[in-house]
TIVEX-955902 format. One record per residue: z, y, x of N, C-alpha, C in turn; residue number from 1; residue in one letter. Coordinates in Angstrom, 1 decimal, padded with zeros to 4 digits. Atoms other than C-alpha are relative to their C-alpha. Last residue first. Example, Ala and Ser with C-alpha at 12.3 -4.5 7.8 and 13.67 -1.06 7.14 Angstrom:
BEGIN
PT  n_up  n_north  n_east  ca_up  ca_north  ca_east  c_up  c_north  c_east  n  res
PT  000.0  -001.1  -000.9  007.1  -001.1  013.7  000.8  001.1  -000.8  2  S
PT  000.0  -001.2  000.9  007.8  -004.5  012.3  000.0  001.2  000.9  1  A
END
This chain:
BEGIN
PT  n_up  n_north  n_east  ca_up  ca_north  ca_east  c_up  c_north  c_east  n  res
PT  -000.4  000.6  -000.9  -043.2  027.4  037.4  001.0  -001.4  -000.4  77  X
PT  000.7  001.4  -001.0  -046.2  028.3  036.4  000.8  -000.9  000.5  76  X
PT  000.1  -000.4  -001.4  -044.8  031.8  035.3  -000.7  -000.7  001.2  75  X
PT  001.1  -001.3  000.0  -045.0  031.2  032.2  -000.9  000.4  000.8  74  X
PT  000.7  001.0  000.5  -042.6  027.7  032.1  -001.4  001.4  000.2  73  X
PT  000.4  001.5  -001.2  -040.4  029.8  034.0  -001.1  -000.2  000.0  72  X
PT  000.4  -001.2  -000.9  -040.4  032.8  031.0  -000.7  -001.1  001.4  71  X
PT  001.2  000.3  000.3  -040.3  029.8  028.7  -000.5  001.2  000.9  70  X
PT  000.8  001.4  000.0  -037.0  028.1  030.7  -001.7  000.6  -000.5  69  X
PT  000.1  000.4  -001.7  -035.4  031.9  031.4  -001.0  -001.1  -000.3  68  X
PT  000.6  -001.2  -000.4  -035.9  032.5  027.2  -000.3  -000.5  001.6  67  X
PT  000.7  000.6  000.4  -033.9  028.8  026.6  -001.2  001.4  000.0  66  X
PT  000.6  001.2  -000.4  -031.7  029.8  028.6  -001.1  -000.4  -000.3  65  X
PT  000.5  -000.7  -001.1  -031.0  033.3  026.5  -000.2  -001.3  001.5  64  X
PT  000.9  -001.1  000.4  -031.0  031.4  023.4  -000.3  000.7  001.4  63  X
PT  001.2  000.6  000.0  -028.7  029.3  024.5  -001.1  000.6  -000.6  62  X
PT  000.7  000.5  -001.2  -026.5  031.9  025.8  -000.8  -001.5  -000.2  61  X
PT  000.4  -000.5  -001.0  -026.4  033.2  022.5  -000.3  000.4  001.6  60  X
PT  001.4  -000.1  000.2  -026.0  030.2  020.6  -000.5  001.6  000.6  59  X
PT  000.7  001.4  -000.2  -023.0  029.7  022.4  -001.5  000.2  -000.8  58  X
PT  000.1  000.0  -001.3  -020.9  033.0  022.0  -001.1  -001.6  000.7  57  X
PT  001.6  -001.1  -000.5  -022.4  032.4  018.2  000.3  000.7  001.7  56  X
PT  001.2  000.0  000.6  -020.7  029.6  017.7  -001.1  000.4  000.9  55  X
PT  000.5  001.0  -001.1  -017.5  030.2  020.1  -001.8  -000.4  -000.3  54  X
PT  -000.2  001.9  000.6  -016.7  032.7  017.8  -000.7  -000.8  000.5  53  X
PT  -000.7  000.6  -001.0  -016.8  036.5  019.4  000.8  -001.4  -000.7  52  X
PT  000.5  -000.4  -001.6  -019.2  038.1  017.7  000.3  -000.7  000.5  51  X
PT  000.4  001.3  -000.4  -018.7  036.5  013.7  -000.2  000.3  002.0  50  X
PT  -000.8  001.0  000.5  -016.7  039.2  012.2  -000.1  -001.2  000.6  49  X
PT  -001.5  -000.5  -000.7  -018.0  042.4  014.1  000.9  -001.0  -000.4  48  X
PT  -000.4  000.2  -001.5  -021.6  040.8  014.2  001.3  000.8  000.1  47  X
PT  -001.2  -000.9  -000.3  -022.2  040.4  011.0  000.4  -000.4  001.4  46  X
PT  -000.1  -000.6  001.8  -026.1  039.6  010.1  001.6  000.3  000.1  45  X
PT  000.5  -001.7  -000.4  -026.5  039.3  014.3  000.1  000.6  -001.7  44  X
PT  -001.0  -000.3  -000.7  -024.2  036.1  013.8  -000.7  001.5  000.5  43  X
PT  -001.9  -000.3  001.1  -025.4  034.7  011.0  000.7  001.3  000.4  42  X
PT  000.4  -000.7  001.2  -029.4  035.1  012.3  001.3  000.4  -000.7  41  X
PT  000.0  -001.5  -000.7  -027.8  033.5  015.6  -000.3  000.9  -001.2  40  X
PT  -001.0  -000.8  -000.8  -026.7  030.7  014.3  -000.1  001.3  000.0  39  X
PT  -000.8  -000.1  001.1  -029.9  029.8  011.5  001.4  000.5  001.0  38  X
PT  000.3  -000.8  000.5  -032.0  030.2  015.1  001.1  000.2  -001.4  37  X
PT  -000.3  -000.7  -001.1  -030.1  027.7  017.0  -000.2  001.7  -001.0  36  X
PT  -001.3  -000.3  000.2  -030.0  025.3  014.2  000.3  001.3  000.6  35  X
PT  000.1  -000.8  001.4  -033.9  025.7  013.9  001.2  000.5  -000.1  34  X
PT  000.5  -000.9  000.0  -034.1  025.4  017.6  000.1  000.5  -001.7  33  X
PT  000.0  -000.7  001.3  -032.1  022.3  018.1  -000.3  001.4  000.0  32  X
PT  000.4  001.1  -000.1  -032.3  020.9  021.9  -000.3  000.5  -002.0  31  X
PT  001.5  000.1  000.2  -031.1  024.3  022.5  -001.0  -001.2  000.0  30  X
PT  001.3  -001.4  000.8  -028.4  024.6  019.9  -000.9  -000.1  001.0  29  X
PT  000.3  000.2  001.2  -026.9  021.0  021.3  -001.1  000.8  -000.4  28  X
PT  001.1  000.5  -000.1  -027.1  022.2  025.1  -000.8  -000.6  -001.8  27  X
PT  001.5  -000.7  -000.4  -025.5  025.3  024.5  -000.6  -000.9  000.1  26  X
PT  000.3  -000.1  -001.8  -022.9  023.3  022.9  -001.0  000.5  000.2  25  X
PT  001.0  000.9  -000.9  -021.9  023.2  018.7  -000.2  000.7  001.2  24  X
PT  000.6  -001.3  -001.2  -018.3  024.5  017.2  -001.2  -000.8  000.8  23  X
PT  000.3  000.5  -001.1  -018.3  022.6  013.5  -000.2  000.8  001.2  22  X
PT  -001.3  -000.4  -000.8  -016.5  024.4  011.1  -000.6  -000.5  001.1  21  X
PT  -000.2  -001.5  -001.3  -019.8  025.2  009.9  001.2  000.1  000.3  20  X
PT  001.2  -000.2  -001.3  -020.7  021.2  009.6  000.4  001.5  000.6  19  X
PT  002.2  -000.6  000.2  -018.6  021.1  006.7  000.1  000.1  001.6  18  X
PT  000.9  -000.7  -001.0  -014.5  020.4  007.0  -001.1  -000.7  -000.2  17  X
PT  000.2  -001.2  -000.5  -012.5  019.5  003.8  -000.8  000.9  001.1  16  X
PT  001.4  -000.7  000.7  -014.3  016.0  003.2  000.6  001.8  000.2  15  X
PT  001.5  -000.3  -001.2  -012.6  014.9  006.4  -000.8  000.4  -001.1  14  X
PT  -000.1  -001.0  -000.7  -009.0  015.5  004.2  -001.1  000.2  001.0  13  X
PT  000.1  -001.1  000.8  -009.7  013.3  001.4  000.0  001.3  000.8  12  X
PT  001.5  -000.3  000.6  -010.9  010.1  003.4  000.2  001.5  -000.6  11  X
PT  001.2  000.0  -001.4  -007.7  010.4  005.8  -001.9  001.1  -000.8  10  X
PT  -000.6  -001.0  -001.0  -005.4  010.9  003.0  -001.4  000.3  000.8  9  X
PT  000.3  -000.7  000.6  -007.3  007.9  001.0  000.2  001.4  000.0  8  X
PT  001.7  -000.4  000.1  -006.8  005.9  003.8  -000.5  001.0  -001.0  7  X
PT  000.1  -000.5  -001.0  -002.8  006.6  004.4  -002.0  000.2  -000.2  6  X
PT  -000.4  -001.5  000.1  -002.8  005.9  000.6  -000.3  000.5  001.5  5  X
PT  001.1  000.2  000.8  -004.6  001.7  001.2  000.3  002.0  -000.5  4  X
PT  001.4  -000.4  -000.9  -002.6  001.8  004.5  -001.1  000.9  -001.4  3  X
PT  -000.1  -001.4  -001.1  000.9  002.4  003.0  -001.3  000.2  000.5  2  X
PT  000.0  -001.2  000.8  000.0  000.0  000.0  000.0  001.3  000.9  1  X
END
């Protein structure tokens, strides 16, 4: 009985967190470009609430990586 309520605990409380609690990696957002882009678009639509949340400090240096790589890639190199 203690497991079959401990599970139902468990199951009830991972439906509280979504994806946008999620904090994703510069390498995640740039291997994902749409995600990257839906980030950044949040985070330049409020940027005094959203600036400085790991998020969008992360999809903004992936974004600016992934700039250097097609600048590179331009370049020849």
């Amino acid at each position: 009985m203690k497991h079959l309520l401990l599970g139902i605990v468990i199951l009830t409380l991972s439906g509280c967190f979504s994806d946008e609690d999620r904090i994703y990696t510069v390498d995640e957002l740039m291997a994902d470009e749409v995600l990257l882009a839906k980030i950044t678009s949040e985070c330049r639509n409020n940027p005094g609430a959203l600036r400085q949340t790991p998020n969008c400090q992360n999809a903004e240096a992936a974004d600016w990586k992934l700039r250097l790589e097609r600048m590179n890639r331009a370049l020849g190199g």
